[in-house]
N, C-alpha and C positions, 0 to 999 in steps of 0.2 A: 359478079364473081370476084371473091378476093383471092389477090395471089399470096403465097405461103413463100418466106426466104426459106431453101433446103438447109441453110446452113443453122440456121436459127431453130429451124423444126429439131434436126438432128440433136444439137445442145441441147433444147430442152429436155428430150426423152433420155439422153444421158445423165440431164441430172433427176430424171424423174425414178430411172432405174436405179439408180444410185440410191435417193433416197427409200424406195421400195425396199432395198434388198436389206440397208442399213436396219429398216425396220424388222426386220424377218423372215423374209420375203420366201421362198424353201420353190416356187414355182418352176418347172423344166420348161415349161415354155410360155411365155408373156406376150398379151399384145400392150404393147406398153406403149403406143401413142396412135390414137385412133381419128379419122378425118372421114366426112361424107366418101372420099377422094381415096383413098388407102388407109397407110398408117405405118408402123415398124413392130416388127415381131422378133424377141429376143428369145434366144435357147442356150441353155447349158451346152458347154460340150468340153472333151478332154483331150490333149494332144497326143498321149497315147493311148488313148481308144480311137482314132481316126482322125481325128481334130475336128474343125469344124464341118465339113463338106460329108463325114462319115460319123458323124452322129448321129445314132435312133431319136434324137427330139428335132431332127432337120425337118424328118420326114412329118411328125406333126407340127412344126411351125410352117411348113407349105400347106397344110391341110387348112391351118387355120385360115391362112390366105384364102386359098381357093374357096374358103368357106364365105368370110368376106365379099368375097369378088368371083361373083359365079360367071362372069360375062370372061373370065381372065383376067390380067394383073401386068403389068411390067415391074420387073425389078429396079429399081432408081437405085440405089445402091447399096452393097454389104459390106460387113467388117467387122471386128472384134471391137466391142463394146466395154463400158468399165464394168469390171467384174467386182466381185466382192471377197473378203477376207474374215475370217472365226479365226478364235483357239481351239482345237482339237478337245475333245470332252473322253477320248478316249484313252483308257491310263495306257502310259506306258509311251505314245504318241510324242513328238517331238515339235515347238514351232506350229506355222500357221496353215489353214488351208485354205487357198486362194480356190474358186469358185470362177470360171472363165466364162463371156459369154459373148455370144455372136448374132448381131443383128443383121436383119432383114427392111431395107425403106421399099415400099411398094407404093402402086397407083392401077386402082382397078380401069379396066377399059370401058 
């Protein structure tokens, strides 16, 4: 059984959502780094619609978990993740719109 550095896992799925999103990416909720073991699940969410914790895509990036990991899960750790940045296509619109998003690192039991 090989061990995984968390800090190493984390970086990667960072730059993997990075690259994702850079491509086009438009998904509300991602498992964007997947392991026999767990994985990390990322979701949209807005600071004034609830921020993270009170986002409608929480409750399906848990689902996804659970779906992963029917035995249950620990949380190893969350946080805000890099998000991503557009220009506004809508006339009249001003500047950028930043895209926030909040990961989930889990370990099925």
């Amino acid at each position: 059984m090989e061990s995984h550095n968390p800090i190493k896992l984390w970086m990667t799925v960072l730059s993997c959502g990075v690259f994702g999103v850079t491509l086009g990416c438009s998904n509300a909720v991602m498992l964007s780094q997947e392991t026999e073991q767990g994985g990390i699940v990322t979701y949209l969410f807005k600071e004034d619609r609830g921020g993270p914790m009170g986002s409608p895509h929480r409750l399906d990036a848990l689902k996804r978990i659970e779906g992963k990991c029917p035995s249950g899960y620990t949380i190893l750790k969350d946080g805000e993740v890099q998000g991503y940045n557009s220009m506004s296509s809508v006339e009249g619109s001003e500047g950028e719109i930043t895209g926030r998003r909040w990961g989930i690192q889990f370990r099925c039991k």
